[in-house]
Structures are given as C-alpha cells and as structure tokens.
C-alpha positions as CSV (number, residue, x, y, z in Angstrom):
1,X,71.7,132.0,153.3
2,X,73.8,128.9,154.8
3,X,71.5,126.8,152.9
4,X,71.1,128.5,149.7
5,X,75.3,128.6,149.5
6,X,75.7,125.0,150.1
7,X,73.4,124.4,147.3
8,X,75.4,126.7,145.0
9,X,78.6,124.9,146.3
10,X,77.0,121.3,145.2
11,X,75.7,122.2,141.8
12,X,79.0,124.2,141.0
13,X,80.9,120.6,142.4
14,X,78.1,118.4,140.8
15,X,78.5,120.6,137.4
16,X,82.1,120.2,137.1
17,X,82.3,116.2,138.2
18,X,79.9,116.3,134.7
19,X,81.7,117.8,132.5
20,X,85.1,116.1,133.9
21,X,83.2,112.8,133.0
22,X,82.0,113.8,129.4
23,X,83.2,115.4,126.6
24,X,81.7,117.5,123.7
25,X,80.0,115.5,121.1
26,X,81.7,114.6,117.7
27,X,79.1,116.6,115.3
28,X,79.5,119.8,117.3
29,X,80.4,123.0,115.5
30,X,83.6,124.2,115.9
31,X,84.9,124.5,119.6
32,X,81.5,123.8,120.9
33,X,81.4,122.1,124.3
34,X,77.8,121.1,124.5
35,X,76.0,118.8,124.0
36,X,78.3,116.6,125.9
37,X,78.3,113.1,126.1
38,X,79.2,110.9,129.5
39,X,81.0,108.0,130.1
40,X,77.0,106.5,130.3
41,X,76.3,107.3,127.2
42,X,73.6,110.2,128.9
43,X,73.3,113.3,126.6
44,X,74.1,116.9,128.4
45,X,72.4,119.9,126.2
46,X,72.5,124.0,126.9
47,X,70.3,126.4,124.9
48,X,70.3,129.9,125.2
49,X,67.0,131.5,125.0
50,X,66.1,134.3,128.0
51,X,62.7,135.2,126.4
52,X,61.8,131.3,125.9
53,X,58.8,130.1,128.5
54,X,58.9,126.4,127.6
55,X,62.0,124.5,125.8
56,X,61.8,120.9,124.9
57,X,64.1,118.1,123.5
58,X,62.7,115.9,120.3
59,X,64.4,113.4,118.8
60,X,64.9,109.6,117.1
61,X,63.8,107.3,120.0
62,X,67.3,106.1,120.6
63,X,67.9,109.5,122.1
64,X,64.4,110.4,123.4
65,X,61.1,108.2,123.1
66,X,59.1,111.0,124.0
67,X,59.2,115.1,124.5
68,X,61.9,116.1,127.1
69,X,61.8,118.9,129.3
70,X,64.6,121.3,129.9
71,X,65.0,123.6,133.1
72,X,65.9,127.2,133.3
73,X,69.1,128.5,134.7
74,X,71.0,131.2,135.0
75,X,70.9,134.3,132.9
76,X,68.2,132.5,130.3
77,X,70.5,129.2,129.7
78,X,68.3,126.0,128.9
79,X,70.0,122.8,130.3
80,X,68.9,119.1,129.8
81,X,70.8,115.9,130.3
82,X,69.0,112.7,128.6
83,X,68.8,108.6,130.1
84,X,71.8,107.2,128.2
85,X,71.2,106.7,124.7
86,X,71.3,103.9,122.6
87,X,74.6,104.4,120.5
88,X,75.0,105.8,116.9
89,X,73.3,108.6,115.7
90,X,70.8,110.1,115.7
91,X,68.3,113.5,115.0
92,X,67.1,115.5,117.3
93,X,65.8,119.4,117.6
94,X,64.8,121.8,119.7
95,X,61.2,122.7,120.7
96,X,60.8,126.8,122.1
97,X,57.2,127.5,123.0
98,X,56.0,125.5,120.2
99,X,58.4,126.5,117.4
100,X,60.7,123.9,115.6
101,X,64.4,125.3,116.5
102,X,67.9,123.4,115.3
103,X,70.9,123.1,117.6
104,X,73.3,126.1,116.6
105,X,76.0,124.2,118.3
106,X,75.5,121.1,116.2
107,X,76.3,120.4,112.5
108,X,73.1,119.7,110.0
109,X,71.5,116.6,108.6
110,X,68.9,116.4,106.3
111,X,66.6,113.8,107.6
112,X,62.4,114.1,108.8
113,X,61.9,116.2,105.9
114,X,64.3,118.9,106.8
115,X,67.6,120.1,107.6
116,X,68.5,119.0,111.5
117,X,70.3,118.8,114.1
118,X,71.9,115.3,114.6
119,X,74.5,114.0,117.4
120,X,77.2,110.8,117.5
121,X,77.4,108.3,120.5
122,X,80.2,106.6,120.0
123,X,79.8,102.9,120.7
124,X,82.2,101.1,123.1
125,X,84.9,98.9,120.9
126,X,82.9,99.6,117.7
127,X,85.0,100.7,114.8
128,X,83.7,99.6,111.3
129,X,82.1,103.1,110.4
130,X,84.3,105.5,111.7
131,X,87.5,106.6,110.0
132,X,91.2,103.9,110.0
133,X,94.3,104.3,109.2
134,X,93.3,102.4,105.6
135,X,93.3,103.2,102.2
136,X,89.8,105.4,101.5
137,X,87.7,105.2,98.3
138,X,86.7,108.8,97.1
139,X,83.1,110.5,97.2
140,X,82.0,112.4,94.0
141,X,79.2,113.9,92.9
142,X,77.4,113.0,89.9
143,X,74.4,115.2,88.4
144,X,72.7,113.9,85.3
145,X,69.8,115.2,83.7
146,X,66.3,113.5,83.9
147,X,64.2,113.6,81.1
148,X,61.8,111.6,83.0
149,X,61.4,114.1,85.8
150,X,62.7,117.0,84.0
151,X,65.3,117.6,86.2
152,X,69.1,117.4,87.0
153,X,69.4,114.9,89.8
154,X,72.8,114.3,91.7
155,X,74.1,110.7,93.1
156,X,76.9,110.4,95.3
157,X,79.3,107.6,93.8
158,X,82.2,106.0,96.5
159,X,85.0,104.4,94.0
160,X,86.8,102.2,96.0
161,X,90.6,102.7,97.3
162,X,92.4,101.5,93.7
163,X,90.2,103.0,91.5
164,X,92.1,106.0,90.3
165,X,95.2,104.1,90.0
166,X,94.2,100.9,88.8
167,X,92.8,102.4,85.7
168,X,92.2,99.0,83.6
169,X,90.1,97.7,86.6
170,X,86.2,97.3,86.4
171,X,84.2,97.1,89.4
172,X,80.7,96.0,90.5
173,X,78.3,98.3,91.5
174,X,75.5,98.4,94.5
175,X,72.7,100.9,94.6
176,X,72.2,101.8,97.9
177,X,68.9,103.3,98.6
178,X,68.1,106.2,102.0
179,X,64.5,106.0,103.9
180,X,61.7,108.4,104.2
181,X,62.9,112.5,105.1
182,X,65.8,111.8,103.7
183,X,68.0,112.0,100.7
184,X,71.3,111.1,98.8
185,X,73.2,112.8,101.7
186,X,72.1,110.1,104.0
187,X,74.0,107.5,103.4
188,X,77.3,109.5,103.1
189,X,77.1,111.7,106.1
190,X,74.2,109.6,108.5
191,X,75.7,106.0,107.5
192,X,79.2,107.0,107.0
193,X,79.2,104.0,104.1
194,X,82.2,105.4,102.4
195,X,84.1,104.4,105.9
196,X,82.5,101.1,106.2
197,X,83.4,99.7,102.6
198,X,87.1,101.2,103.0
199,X,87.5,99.3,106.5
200,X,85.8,96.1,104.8
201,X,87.6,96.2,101.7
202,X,91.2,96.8,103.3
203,X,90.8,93.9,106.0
204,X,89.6,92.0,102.9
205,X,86.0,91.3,103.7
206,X,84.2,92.8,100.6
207,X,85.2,93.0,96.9
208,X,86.4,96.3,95.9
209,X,82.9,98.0,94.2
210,X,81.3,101.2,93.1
211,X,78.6,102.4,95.7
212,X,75.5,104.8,94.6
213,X,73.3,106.7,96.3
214,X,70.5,108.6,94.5
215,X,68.0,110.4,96.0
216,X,64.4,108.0,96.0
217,X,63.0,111.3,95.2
218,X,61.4,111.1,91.4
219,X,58.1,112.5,90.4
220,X,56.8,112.8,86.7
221,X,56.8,115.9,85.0
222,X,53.3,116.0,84.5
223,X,53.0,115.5,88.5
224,X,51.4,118.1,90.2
225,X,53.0,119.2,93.6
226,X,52.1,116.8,95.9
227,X,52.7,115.5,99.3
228,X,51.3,112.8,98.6
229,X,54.7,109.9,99.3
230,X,53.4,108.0,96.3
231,X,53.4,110.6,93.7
232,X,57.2,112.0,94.9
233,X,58.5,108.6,94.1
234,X,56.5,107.3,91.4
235,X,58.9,107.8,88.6
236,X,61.6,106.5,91.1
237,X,61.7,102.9,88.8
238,X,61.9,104.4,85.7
239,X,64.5,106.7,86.3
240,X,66.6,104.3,88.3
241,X,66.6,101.8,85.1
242,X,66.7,103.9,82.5
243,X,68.5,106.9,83.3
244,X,70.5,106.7,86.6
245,X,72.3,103.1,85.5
246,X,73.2,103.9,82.0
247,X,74.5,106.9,83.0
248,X,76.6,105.3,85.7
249,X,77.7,102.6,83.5
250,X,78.5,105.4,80.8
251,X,80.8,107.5,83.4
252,X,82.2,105.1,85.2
253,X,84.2,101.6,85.1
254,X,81.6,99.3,85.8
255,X,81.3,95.8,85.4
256,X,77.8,95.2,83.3
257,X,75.3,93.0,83.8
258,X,73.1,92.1,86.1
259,X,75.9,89.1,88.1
260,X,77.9,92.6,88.9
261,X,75.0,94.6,89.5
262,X,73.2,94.8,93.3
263,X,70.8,96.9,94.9
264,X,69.5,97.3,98.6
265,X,67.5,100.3,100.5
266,X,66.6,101.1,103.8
267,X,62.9,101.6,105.0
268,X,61.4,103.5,102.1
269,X,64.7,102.3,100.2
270,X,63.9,99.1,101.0
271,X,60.5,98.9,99.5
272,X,61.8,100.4,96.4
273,X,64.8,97.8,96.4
274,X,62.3,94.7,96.5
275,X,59.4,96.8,94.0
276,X,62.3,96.9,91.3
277,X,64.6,94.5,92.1
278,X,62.1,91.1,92.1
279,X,60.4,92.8,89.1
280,X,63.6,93.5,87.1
281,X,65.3,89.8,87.8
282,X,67.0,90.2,84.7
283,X,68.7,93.8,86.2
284,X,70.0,92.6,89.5
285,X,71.2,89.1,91.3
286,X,72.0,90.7,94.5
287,X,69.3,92.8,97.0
288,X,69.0,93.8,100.3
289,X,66.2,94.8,102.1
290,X,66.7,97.0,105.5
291,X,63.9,97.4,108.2
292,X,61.3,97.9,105.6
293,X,59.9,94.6,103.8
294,X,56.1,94.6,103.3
295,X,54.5,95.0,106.8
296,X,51.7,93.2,106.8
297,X,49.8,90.5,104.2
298,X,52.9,89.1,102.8
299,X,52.0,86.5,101.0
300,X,54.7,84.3,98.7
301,X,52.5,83.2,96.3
302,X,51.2,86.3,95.3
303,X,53.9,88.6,96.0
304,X,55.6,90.8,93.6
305,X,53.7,89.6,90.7
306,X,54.1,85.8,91.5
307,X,58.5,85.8,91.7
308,X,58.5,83.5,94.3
309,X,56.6,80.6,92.9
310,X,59.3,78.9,91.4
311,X,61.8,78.2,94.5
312,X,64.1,76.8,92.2
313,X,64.3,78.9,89.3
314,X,64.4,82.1,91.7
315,X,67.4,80.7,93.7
316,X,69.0,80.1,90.2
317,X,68.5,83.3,89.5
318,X,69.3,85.4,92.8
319,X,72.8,84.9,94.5
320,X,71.7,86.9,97.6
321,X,67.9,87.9,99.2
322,X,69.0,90.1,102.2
323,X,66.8,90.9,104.9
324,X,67.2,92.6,108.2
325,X,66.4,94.8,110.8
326,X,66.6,96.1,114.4
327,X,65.4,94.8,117.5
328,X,63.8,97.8,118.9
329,X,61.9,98.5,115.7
330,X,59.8,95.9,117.1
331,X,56.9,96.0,114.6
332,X,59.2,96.3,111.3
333,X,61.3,93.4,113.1
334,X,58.3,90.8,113.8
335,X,57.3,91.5,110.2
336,X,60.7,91.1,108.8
337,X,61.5,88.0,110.4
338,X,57.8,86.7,109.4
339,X,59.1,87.3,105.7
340,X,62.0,85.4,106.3
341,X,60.0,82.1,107.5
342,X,57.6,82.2,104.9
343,X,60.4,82.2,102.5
344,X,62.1,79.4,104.1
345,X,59.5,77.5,103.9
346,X,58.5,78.2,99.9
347,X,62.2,77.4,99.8
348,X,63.4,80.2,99.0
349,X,67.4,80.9,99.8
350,X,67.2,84.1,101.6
351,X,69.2,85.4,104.9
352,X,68.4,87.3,107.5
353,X,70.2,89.6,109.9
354,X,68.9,90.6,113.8
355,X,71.1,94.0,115.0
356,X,70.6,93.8,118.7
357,X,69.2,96.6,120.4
358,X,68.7,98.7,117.9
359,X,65.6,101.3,116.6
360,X,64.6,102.6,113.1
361,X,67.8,104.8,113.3
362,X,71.2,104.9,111.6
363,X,73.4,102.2,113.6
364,X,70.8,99.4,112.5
365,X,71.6,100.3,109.0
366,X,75.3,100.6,109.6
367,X,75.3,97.5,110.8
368,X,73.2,96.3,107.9
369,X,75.7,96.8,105.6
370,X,78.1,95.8,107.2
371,X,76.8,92.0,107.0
372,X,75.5,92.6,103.5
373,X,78.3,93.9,101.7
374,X,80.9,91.5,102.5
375,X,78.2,89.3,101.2
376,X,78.2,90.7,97.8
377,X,79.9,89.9,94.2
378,X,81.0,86.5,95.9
379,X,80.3,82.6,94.8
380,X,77.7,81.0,96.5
C-alpha cells in the first residue's frame, strides 16, 4: 500500500512538474490543453477512448519517424509524450485498433490526401512566418471556371500591404505551387506565406508582389476517375497558362510579362514548376524548385527538351534558377545538390539553398521562401 501511494505521489508530482514546463500547443481547438509542448520541444498527447485496445501516434518524421505507442491510464485516457521534435509543423493522427482517427483537440489541415490533424513547434528566436506588428497583405479567394477541366477551381491570391490603397500600382506576381496530399490551402494555412512576404516586404527585403496558389490538381474532362497521380495532374499545364494567368492578369493589377512573372513549387509543385517553367521560357524569368528536382538521371544535355544547352542564351534568358531543400530529406537533398553541380559546370547560373536540419515537412519550405523571394523581381 506504502509502495503503491508513493508511486501515485510521484506521477501526480512528475505530472504536474510537465505541464508547469509546457504549454498547450498553438493549433489546439479552443481552450484545449493537450497536446502540450515542453521547453524540449517533446510533444505530450491525451486521447480519450475507454473501449480502445491499442492507440498509436503517426505522423511527418519530424514529429515521429515511426509508429508510437501510447499507454492507458486512468478512466480510458490515452497519454503519449514524443523525443523532442524537430521544429515547425507538422501532421500527425491517431491510430485506434487499426482505424485512422484525427485529434479532436487539434485544428484540421488538409495534407496526405485528407483532412488532419497538424501541431506548431515553435522554433527558438525564429520569427519570419509567424505574425508582427507590420502592415499585412490580404488573402482572397478567387474561383474561376475551367473549361479545360470543366470545373470551377479556386486560388488563394495574397495582395501585398499597399495594394488596396495604392490603387495605380501594378505588382509582380509568383505562382507558388503545394506538394503531393495537399492543396491550395497549403501554402496559406501549413506555410503561413502570407506572414512571410508581409515580414519581408515591411523590413524591405522583397518587392511588394501578388502571390498565387492554385491547387496542382487538374485532370481533363474526358479523364476517367483515376488515382493514378499522372492523370490528376495532367491538365495541370494547360490550365495554369491558359486559364489560371489570364484570369489573374484580368482580375487583378499585375505587371505582364514574363520579367514580372515567377513561378516555384514544392515537391510535386516543384516538378510542375521546372515541367512548365523551362518549357514556357518565354512565360517566366524567375523559378524555384523546392525538395523535388528530378531524382535520379538528370542529365543537362537532354533535360527538359534540350533548355540547357545553350549556357549562355539560358542565363540571358533566366534572372533566377532556385533550388533547394532540407537536410534530413537526405535522398531529395543528395539529388538536389547533384543538380546544382551539374549545372555549374554546363555553366549554368543557378543557386542553391541547404535548410539545416530539416525533413520533407513545412519549415524546409518556409524557409525556402524565405531565401527565394527576397530574391525575386530584382536586377541581377
């Protein structure tokens, strides 16, 4: 008995030291208080399921690399803390005897296909995608119809701080493309860029622009239903150059042609980015190309339909080829930075960007633009 109240006296001490040392996460749903976050940057979650036999935590690997168990406590409650996790954010859900369950306690993001739970770590003395004291751009949604897809698609378009008052001013425009599982929502809500160009534009790091984000979603009418990658993004091209820029360009102050005109994706994004960017030269002078250039047989030669064979006439042509990606995405990174040589050595101008200790998650993409926008719409 002596025994067995000491032990309740230590977890009820060890319990409270935790949750005096963390505090409830930034995504959680009203007054939630878990999941908590500690000082370490471990993860602290509760689930409530007294029927449940098994409960497990699944995730990006910057949370948890593989399957995590929870353990049973007290009147049914699930509780799990994680190994610190690598900061930014990142999806994660619940697994119940098998069966795919979201965090209750946790907002939604639509990302792996689905709508799920995702969770904030702050980084320590990282500020440049969270929301400052600054003037802030504005967020609207755009639906057009698509003839192509025969469909109404919506884009969300960031109009920079000055845009509503400065109503003779015309503004250059990147495309900013999301990855695989994911959609126009991404970049908003996951990558929080409407945050990252306010804080760069007001410390006077990027030119005041238009941002869109599309969905990289776009099958042909005559498709049939498919989940098969290829055929859901087939029509992607066509649709981004002849329906989704004209219409931008028609509904908005935009500066034309392709010296105001950039484009950049990430993963799935990016392949899209280089597919109609290096094929479209006369379309776009600016591109960016996050964790997701061609993975394996890149060659310069052949690439693209033969772009890069001219190093001069392409570095002319191009005022910025943008490449990056994370350090813990260790395949994509090898790959990337493999790109980067080659190019260097054809000759052609291109940069590339290393974000430390990062996955195939959103703070390698935040960070990613970041060093690419304040990049853009500039003189070489």
């Amino acid at each position: 008995m002596r025994i067995l109240l000491l032990l309740t006296l230590l977890s009820s001490s060890l319990l409270r030291h935790l949750v005096a040392d963390s505090a409830p996460a930034p995504g959680n749903v009203g007054g939630a208080e878990y999941p908590r976050i500690d000082s370490n940057r471990s993860v602290t979650f509760r689930f409530k399921a007294p029927e449940a036999k098994m409960v497990r935590l699944r995730g990006g690997a910057g949370l948890v690399k593989d399957a995590l168990d929870f353990y049973r406590g007290e009147n049914g409650v699930w509780t799990l803390t994680t190994p610190p996790a690598v900061p930014g954010f990142h999806y994660y859900w619940f697994e119940v005897d098998g069966v795919i369950v979201n965090d209750s306690a946790s907002y939604s993001y639509f990302g792996w296909g689905r709508e799920g739970s995702g969770i904030e770590v702050p980084e320590a003395g990282e500020d440049f995608y969270t929301i400052r004291e600054v003037p802030h751009g504005a967020v609207r949604s755009h639906w057009y119809p698509s003839k192509i897809t025969g469909k109404w698609r919506r884009a969300y378009v960031y109009t920079p701080p000055d845009y509503d008052q400065s109503l003779t001013m015309r503004y250059p425009v990147l495309y900013l493309q999301h990855g695989a599982g994911e959609n126009e929502r991404g970049w908003v809500e996951q990558g929080r860029a409407g945050f990252i160009l306010d804080n760069l534009i007001a410390a006077g790091r990027a030119v005041p622009m238009i941002l869109v984000v599309d969905t990289g979603y776009a099958a042909f009418t005559n498709a049939t239903a498919s989940t098969n990658r290829s055929a859901a993004t087939a029509a992607f091209p066509d649709v981004m150059l002849q329906e989704l820029i004209p219409s931008i360009e028609a509904n908005f102050r935009t500066k034309t042609g392709r010296e105001h005109r950039a484009m950049a994706g990430l993963s799935m994004g990016s392949a899209q980015t280089l597919n109609v960017t290096l094929r479209n030269l006369d379309q776009f002078a600016w591109i960016g190309a996050m964790s997701g250039p061609p993975r394996q047989g890149f060659e310069v030669a052949t690439a693209y339909e033969g772009v890069f064979r001219d190093a001069t006439a392409f570095n002319q042509r191009v005022k910025l080829l943008w490449l990056g990606a994370g350090t813990a995405e260790q395949q994509i990174h090898a790959n990337t930075l493999a790109m980067h040589e080659a190019l260097d050595r054809a000759g052609i101008k291109n940069v590339f960007y290393s974000s430390p200790g990062t996955d195939h998650e959103w703070q390698t993409w935040r960070r990613s633009l970041d060093d690419f926008a304040p990049r853009l719409f500039r003189e070489r």
